[in-house]
Every structure is written in structure tokens, then in C-alpha cells.
DRENKOLDO-656068 format. One record per residue (C-alpha): chain; residue in three letters; x, y, z; residue number from 1. Coordinates in nm, 4 decimals. Each point is the difference from the previous one (the first is absolute). Layout:
N
<ch: A | aa: ALA | u: X | v: Y | w: Z | i: NUM>
...
# end
This chain:
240
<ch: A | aa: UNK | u: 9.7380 | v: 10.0330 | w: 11.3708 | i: 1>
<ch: A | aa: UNK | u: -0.1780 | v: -0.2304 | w: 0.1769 | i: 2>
<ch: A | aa: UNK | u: -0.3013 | v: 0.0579 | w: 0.2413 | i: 3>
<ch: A | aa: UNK | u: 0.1033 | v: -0.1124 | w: 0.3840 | i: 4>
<ch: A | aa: UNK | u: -0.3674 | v: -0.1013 | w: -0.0075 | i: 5>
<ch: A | aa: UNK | u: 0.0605 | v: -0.2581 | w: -0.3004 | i: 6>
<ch: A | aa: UNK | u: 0.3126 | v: -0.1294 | w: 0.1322 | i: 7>
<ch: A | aa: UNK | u: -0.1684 | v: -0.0661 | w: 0.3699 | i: 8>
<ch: A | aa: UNK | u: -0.3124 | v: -0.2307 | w: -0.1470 | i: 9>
<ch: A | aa: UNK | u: 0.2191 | v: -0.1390 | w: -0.2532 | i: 10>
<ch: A | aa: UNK | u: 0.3319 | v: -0.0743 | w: 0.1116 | i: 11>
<ch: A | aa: UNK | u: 0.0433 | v: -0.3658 | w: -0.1987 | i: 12>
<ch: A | aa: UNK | u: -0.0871 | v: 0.1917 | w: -0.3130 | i: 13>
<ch: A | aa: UNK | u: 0.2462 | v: 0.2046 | w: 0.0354 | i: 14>
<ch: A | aa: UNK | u: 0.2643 | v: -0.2327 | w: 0.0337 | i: 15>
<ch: A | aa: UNK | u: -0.1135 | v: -0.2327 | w: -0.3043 | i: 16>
<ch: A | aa: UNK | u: 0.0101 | v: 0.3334 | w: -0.1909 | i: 17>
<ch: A | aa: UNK | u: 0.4083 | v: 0.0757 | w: 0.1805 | i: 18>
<ch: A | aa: UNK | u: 0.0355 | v: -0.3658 | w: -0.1645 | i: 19>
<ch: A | aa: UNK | u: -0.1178 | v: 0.0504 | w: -0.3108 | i: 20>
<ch: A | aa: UNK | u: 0.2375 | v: 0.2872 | w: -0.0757 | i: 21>
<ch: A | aa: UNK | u: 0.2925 | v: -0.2204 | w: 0.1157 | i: 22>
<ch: A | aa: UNK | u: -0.0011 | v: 0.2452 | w: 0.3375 | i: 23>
<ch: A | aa: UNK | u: 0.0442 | v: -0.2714 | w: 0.2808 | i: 24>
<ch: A | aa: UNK | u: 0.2345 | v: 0.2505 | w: 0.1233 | i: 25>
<ch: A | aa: UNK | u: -0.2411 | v: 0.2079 | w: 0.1110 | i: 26>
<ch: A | aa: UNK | u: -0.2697 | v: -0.3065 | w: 0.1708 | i: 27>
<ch: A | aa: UNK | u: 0.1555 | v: 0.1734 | w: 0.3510 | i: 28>
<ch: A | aa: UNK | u: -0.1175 | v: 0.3755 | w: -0.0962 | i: 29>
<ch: A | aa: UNK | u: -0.3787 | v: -0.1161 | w: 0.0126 | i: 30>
<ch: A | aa: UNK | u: 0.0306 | v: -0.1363 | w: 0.3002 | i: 31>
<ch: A | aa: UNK | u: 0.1680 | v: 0.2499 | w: 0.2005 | i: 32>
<ch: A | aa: UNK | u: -0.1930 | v: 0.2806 | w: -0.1828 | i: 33>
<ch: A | aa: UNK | u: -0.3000 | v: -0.2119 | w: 0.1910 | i: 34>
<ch: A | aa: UNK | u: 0.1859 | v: 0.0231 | w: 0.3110 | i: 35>
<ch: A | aa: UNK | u: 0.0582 | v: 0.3350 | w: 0.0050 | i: 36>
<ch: A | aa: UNK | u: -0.3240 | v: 0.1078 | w: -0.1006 | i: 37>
<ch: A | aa: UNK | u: -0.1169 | v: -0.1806 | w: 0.3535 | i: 38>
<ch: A | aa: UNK | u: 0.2493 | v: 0.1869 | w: 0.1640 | i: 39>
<ch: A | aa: UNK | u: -0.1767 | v: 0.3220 | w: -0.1349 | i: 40>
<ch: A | aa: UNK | u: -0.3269 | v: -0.1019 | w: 0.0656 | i: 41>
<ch: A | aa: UNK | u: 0.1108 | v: -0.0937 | w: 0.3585 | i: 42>
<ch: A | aa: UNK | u: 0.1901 | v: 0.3426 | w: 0.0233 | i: 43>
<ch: A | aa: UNK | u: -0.2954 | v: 0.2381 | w: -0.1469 | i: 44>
<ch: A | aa: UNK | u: -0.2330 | v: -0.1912 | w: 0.2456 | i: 45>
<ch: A | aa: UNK | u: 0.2323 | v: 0.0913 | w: 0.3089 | i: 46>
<ch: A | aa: UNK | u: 0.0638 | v: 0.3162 | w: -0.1309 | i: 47>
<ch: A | aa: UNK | u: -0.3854 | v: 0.0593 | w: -0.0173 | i: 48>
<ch: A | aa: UNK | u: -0.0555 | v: -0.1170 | w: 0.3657 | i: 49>
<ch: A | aa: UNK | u: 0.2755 | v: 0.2248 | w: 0.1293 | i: 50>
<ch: A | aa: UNK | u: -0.1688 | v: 0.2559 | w: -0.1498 | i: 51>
<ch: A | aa: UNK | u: -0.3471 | v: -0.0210 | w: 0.1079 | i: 52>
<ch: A | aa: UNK | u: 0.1801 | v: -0.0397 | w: 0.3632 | i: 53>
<ch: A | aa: UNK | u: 0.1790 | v: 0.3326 | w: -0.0525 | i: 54>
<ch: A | aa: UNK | u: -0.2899 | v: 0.1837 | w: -0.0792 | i: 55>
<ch: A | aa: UNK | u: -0.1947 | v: -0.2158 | w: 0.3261 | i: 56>
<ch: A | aa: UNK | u: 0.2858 | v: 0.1765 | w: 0.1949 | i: 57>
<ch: A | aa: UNK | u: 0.0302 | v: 0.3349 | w: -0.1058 | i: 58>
<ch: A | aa: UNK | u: -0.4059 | v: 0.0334 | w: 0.0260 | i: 59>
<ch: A | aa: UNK | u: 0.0656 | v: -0.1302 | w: 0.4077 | i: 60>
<ch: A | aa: UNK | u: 0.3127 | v: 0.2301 | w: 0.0577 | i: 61>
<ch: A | aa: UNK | u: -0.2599 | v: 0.2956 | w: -0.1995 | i: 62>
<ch: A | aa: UNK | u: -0.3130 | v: -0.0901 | w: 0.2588 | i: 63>
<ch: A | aa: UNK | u: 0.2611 | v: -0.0154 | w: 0.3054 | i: 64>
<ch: A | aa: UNK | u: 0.1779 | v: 0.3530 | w: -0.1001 | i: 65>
<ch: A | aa: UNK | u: -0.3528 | v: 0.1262 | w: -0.0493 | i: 66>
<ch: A | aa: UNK | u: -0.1548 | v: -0.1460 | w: 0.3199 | i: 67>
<ch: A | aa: UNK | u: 0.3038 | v: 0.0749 | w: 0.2278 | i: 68>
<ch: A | aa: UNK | u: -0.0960 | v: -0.3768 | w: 0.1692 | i: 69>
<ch: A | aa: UNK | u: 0.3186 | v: -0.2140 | w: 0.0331 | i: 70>
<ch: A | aa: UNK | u: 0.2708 | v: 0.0349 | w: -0.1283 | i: 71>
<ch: A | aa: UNK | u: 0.1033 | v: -0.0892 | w: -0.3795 | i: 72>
<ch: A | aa: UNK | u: 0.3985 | v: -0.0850 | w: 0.0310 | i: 73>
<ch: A | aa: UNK | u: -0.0249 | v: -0.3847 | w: -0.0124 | i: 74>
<ch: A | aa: UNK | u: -0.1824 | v: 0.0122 | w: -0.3334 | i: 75>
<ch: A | aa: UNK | u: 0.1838 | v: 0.3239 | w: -0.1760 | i: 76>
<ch: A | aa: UNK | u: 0.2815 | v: -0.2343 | w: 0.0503 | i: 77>
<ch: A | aa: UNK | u: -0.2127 | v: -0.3330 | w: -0.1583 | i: 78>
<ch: A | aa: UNK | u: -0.0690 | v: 0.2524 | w: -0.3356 | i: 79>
<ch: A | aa: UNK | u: 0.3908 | v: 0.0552 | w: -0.0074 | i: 80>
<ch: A | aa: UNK | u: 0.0453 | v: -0.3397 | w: -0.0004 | i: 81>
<ch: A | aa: UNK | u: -0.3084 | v: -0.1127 | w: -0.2415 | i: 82>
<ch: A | aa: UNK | u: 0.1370 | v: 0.2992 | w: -0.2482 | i: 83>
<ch: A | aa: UNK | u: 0.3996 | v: -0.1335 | w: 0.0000 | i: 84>
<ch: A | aa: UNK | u: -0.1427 | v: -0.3489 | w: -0.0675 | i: 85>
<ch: A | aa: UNK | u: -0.2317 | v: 0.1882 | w: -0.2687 | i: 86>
<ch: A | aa: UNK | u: 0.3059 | v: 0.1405 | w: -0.1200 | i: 87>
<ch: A | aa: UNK | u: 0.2154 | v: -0.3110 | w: -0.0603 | i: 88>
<ch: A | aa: UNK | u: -0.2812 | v: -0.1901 | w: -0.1648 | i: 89>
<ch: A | aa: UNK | u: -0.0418 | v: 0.2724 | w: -0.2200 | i: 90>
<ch: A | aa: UNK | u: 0.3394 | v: 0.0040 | w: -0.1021 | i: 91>
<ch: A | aa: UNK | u: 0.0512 | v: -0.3917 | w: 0.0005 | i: 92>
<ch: A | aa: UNK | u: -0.3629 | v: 0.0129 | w: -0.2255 | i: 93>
<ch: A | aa: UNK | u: 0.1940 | v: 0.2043 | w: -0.2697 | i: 94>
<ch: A | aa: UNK | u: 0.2803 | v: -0.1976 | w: -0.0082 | i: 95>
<ch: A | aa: UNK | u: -0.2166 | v: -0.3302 | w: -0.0332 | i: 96>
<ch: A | aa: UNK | u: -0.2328 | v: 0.1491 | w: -0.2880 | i: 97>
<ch: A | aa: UNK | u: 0.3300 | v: 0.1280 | w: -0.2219 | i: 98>
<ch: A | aa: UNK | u: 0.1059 | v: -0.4027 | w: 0.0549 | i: 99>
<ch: A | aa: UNK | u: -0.3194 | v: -0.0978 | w: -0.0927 | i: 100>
<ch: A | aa: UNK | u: -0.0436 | v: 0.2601 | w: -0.3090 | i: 101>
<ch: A | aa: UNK | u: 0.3549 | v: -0.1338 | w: -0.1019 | i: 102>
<ch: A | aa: UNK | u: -0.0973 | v: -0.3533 | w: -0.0625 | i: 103>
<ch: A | aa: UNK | u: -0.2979 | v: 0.0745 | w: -0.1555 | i: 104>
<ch: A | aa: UNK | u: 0.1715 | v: 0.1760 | w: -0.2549 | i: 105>
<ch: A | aa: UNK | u: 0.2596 | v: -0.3007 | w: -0.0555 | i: 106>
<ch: A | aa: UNK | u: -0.2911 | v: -0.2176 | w: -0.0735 | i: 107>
<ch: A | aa: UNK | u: -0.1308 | v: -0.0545 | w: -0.3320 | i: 108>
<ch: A | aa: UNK | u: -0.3270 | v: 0.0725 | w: -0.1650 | i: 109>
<ch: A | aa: UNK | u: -0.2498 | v: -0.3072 | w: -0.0157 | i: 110>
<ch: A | aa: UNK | u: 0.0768 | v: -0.1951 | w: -0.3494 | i: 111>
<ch: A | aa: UNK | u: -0.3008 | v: 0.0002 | w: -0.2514 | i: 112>
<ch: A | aa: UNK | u: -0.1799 | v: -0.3836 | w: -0.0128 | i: 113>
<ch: A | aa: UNK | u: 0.1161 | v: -0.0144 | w: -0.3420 | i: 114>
<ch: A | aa: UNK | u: 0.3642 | v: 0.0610 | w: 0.0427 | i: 115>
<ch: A | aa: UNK | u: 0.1985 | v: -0.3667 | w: -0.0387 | i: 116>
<ch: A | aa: UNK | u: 0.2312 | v: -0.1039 | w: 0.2392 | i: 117>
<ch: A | aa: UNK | u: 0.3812 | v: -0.0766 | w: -0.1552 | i: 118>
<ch: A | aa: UNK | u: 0.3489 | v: 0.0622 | w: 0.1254 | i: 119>
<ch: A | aa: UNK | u: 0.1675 | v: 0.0904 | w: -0.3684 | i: 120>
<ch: A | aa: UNK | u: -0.1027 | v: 0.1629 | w: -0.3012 | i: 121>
<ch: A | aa: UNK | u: -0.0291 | v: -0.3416 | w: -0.1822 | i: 122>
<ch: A | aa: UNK | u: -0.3341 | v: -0.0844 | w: 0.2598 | i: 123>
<ch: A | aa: UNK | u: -0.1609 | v: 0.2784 | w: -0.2000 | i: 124>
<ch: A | aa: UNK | u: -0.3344 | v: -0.0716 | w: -0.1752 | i: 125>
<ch: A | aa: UNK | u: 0.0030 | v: 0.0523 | w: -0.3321 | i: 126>
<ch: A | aa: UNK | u: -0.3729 | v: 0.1836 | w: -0.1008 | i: 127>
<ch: A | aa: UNK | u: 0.0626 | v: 0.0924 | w: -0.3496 | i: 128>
<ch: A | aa: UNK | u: 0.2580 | v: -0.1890 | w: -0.2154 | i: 129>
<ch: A | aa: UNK | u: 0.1754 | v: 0.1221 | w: -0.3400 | i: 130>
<ch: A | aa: UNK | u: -0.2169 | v: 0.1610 | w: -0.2470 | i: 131>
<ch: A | aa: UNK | u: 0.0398 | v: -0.2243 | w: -0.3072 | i: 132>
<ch: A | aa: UNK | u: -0.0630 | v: 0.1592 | w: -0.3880 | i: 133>
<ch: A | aa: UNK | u: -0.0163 | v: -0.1179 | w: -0.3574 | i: 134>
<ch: A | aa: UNK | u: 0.2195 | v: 0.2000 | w: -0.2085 | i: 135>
<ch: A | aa: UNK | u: 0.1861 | v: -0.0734 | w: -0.3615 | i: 136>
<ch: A | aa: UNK | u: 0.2924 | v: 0.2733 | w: 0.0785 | i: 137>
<ch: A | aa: UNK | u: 0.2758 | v: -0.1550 | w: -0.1755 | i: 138>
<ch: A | aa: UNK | u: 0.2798 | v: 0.0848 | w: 0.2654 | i: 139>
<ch: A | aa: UNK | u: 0.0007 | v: -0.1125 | w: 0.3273 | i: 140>
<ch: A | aa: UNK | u: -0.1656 | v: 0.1738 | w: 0.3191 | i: 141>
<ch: A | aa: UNK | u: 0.2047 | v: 0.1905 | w: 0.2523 | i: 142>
<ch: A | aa: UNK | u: -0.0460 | v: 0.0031 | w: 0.3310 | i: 143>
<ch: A | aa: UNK | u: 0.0625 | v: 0.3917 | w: 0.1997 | i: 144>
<ch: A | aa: UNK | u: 0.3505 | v: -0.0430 | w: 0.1175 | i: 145>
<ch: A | aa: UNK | u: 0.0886 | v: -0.1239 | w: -0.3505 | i: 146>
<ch: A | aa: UNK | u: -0.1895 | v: 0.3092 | w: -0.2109 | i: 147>
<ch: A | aa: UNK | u: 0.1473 | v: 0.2371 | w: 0.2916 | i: 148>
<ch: A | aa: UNK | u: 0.3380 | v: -0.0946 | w: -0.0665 | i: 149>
<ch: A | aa: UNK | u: -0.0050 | v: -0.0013 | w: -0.3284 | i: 150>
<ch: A | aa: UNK | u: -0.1535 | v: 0.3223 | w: -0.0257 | i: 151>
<ch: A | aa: UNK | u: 0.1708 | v: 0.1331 | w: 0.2633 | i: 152>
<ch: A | aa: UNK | u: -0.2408 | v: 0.1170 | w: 0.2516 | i: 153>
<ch: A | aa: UNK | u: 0.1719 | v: -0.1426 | w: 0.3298 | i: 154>
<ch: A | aa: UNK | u: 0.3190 | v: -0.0891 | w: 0.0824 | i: 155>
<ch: A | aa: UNK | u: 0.0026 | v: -0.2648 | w: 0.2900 | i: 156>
<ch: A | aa: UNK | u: 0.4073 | v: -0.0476 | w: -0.0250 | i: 157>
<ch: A | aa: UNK | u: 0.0144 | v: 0.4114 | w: 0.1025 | i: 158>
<ch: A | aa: UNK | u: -0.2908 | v: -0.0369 | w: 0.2617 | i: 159>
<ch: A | aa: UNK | u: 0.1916 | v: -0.2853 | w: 0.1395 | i: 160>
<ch: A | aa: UNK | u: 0.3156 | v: 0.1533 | w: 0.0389 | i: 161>
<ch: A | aa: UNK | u: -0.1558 | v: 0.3110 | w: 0.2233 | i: 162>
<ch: A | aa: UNK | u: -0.2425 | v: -0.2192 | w: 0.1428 | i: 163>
<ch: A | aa: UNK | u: -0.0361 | v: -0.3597 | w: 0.0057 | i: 164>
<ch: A | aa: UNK | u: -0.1341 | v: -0.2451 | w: -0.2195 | i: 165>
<ch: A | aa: UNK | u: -0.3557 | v: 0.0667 | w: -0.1151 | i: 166>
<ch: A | aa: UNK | u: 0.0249 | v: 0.3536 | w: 0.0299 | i: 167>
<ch: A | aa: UNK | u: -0.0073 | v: 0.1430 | w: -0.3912 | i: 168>
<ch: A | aa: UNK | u: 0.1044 | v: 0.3135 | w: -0.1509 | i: 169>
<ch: A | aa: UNK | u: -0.2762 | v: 0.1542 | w: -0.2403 | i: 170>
<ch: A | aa: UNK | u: 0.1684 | v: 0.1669 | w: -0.3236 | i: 171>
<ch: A | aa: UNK | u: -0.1046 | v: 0.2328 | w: -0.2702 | i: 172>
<ch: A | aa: UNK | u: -0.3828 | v: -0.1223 | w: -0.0718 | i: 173>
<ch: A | aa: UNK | u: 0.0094 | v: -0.2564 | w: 0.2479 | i: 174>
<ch: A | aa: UNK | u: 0.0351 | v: 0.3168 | w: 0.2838 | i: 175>
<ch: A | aa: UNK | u: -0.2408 | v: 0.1375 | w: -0.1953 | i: 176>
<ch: A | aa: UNK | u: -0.2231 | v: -0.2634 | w: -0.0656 | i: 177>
<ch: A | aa: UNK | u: -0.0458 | v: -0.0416 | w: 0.4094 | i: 178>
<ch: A | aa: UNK | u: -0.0660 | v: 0.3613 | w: 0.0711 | i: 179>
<ch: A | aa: UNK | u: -0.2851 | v: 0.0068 | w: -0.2733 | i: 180>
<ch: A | aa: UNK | u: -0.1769 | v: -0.3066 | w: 0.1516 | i: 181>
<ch: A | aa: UNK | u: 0.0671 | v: 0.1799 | w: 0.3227 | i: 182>
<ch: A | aa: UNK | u: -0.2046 | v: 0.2968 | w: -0.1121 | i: 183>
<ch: A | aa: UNK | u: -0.2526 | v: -0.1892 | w: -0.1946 | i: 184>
<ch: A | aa: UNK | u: -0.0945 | v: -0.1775 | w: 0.3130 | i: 185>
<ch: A | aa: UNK | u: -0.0782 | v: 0.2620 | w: 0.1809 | i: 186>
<ch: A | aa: UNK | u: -0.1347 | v: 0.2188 | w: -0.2742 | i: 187>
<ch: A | aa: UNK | u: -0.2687 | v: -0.2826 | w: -0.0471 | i: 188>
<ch: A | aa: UNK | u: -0.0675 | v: -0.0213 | w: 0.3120 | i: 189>
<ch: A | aa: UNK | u: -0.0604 | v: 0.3862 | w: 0.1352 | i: 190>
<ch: A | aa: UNK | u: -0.1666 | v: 0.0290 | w: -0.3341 | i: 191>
<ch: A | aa: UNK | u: -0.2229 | v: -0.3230 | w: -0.0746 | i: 192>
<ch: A | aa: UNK | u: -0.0457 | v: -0.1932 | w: 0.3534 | i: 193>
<ch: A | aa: UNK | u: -0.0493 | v: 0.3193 | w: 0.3118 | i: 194>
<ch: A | aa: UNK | u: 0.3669 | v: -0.0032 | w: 0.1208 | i: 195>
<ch: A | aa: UNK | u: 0.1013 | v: 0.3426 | w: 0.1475 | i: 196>
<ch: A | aa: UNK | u: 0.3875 | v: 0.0171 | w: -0.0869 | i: 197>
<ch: A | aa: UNK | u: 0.2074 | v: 0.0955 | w: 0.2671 | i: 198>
<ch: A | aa: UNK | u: 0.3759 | v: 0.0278 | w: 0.0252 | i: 199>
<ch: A | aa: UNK | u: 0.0721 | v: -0.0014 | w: 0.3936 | i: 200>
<ch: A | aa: UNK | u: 0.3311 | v: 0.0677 | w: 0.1886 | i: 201>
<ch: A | aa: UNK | u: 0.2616 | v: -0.2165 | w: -0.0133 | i: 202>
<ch: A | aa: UNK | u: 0.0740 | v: 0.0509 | w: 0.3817 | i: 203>
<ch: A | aa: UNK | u: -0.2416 | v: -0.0909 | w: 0.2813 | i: 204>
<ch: A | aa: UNK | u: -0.0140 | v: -0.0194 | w: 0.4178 | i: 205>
<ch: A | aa: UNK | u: -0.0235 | v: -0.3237 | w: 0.1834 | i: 206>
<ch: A | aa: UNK | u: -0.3351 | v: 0.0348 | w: 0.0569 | i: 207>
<ch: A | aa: UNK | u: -0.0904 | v: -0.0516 | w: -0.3852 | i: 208>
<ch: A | aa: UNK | u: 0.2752 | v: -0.2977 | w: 0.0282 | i: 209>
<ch: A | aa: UNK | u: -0.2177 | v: -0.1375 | w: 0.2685 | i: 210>
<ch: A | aa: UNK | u: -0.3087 | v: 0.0613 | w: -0.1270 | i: 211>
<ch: A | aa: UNK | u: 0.0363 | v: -0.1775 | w: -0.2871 | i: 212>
<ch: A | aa: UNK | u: 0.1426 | v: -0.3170 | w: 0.1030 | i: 213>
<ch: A | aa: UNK | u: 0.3526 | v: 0.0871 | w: -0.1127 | i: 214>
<ch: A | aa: UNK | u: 0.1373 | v: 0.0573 | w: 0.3613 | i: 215>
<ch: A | aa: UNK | u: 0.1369 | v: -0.1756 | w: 0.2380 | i: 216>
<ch: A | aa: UNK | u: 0.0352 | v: -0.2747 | w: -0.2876 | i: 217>
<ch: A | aa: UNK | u: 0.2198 | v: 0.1934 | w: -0.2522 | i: 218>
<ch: A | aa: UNK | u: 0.1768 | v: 0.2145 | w: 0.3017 | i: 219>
<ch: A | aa: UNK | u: 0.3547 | v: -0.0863 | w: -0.1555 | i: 220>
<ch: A | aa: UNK | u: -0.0736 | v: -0.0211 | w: -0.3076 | i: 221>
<ch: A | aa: UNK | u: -0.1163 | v: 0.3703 | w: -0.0173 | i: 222>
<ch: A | aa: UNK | u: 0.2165 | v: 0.3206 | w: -0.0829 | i: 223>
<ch: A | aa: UNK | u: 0.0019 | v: 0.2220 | w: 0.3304 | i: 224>
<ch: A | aa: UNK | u: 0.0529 | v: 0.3838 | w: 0.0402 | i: 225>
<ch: A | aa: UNK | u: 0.0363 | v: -0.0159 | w: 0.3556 | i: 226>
<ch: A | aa: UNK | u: 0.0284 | v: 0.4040 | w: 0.0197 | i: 227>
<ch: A | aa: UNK | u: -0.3684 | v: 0.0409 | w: -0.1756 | i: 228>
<ch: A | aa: UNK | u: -0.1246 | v: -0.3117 | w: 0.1572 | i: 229>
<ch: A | aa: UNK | u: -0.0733 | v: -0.1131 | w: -0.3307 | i: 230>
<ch: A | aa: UNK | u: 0.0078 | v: -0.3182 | w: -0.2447 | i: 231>
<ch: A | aa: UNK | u: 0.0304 | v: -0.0506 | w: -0.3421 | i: 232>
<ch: A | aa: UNK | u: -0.2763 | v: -0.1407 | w: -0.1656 | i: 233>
<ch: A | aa: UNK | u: 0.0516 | v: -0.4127 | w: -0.0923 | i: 234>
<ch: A | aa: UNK | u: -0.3609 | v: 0.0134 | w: -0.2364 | i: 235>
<ch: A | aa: UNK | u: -0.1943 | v: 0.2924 | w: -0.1183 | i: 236>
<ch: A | aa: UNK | u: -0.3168 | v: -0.1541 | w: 0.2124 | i: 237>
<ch: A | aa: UNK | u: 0.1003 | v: 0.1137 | w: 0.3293 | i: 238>
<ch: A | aa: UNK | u: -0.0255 | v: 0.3408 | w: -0.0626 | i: 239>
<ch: A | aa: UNK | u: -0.3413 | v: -0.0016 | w: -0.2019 | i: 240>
# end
């Protein structure tokens, strides 16, 4: 998320960023997230000032009790009033902050200066082309899908059916074949490179959701169990 303090000395920044993720959409957000921050500002200031009054009072209404010399009425009824007003800015306050805390989490984090701007996959740079070999095999090369078929270690026709296109079943040693790179991934790295493995739940509160960027963003895209107040998990980094 975003710090307010960023946003307020850089607002254009922000907004070429919005644009360079194709967000125009959200150009308004920064803007009223401004506006309401000056509303807080204003409020906490007013709030402060009531405050310091209140406690001006009740020290006059404490001298007067103490002294018996005139008569307190006039300003017991001024704290009643400074405390209601206390009251309502306190409450309007919360209410402003949640807005505020709400946009901030619907804006994105800043781009890196290396990150190219493009609308479609084919404004993609290309960094590393096709690795090109000498060989003298005397049949000709195979690409994955071709071997995998052939071999049978994924069936897209299947995967489509229960899925969608793009979605493949793995088969025999194909099934096997992925769980084996699976484990030799992380065996290499808990072994060779400091990783601590960890196999976390699969079920977490929002505040994990929240915390991690994932909510209010993915908030319907997300499997709820309202009863628990919990969501199931859409990548294994929230809860590590």
C-alpha cells in the first residue's frame, strides 16, 4: 500500500504511474483520497482545539466548585456542548479514515523504472531470445507439447473439456514428472540455498487478505466462509 505521505508530495506521479498500468479509471481516486485527507487534517485539528477547550473548562468549573465564587452552570453547560461536538467529530473522523484506508488499498503499488509500458502481451520486450544448438541428430527436434503428446504425459483435449482451453491434464509420468520437479525445487532449496520449508494453512482471515495486498482487490474473486470469517487462500504467499 501506498504511504498517504508519498501520495500528498507526489500526486502527478501517481497518476502517470495509474496511466501506465492502463488505470485511467482510477485518475479520480487520487484526487479525492487528497481531498479527504484535508478533510481529516481539518477534522483532527478541530477535534484537537475542542479538546484543549474541554479540559480549559472543566479546570474553571474544578476552581469554581473548589472556591465556592460564582456560580459554574453557564460553562458545565459549554463542556456538554464542546463534548457532543467532540463526540460527532469523533465518529465522523472514523468514518472518514475507513474511506480514506479504502482507497488506499484500491491503489496500486509504484511500478519499478524498468518496467515497459504496453497495453498487450505483444508490447513485451523480448530479453533473451531462443537458445540456438549445433547438433547432427538424424530425426527432427520436438518441441514439449509434441514429446508430451506423444508420450503421453498431458492430455489438453481432457483438461479442456473440465476446464477450458489451456488447462492440461497430467498422465502417468507426465503427473509424475510435475510432482518430482515440485519436490526437487524445494528440496534444493531448504537444502542448498537457506529456505525454511513451510506448508501453511490453506484458510486465512481478512486481515492476512489485507495485509498482503490481496484485499479489497481480489474481494470477489476469493472463496468466503462467512460463518468462520474466513477465506480461502488465492497464492501460498499470503499466508507465509
Amino acid at each position: 500500500m501506498l504511504d498517504i505521505s508519498y501520495i500528498r508530495q507526489n500526486p502527478e506521479e501517481v497518476k502517470e504511474m495509474l496511466r501506465q498500468r492502463q488505470q485511467s479509471d482510477d485518475l479520480p481516486k487520487v484526487d479525492r483520497l487528497l481531498e479527504r485527507d484535508a478533510e481529516r487534517k481539518a477534522m483532527v485539528q478541530r477535534t484537537d482545539d475542542l479538546k484543549a477547550l474541554r479540559n480549559r473548562v472543566s479546570k474553571e468549573i474544578a476552581n469554581i466548585k473548589r472556591t465556592g465564587q460564582g456560580s459554574g452552570e453557564k460553562l458545565i453547560s459549554q463542556m456538554k456542548s464542546v463534548s457532543n461536538q467532540i463526540s460527532d467529530l469523533d465518529l465522523g473522523l472514523s468514518t472518514l479514515e475507513d474511506e480514506i484506508e479504502e482507497l488506499l488499498l484500491n491503489l496500486p503499488n509504484k511500478l519499478h523504472e524498468s518496467v515497459p509500458e504496453g497495453t498487450s502481451a505483444e508490447e513485451n520486450l523480448l530479453y533473451k531470445g531462443p537458445i540456438s544448438f549445433e547438433h547432427d541428430l538424424d530425426f527432427p527436434i520436438k518441441d514439449h507439447l509434441e514429446l508430451g503428446k506423444s508420450l503421453g504425459l498431458f492430455d489438453f483435449e481432457r483438461g479442456a473439456k473440465i476446464t477450458g482451453a489451456g488447462f492440461p491434464v497430467y498422465t502417468g509420468k507426465g503427473a509424475r514428472l510435475e510432482r518430482a520437479l515440485i519436490n526437487f525445487m524445494l528440496d534444493t532449496h531448504s537444502a542448498n540455498h537457506g529456505y525454511t520449508e513451510v506448508f501453511p494453512p490453506f484458510m486465512v482471515n481478512k486481515e492476512s487478505l489485507r495485509g498482503t495486498g490481496q484485499w479489497p482487490k481480489f474481494a470477489d474473486q476469493v472463496y468466503h466462509m462467512p460463518e468462520d470469517g474466513l477465506y480461502a487462500i488465492p497464492t501460498a504467499e499470503v499466508p507465509v
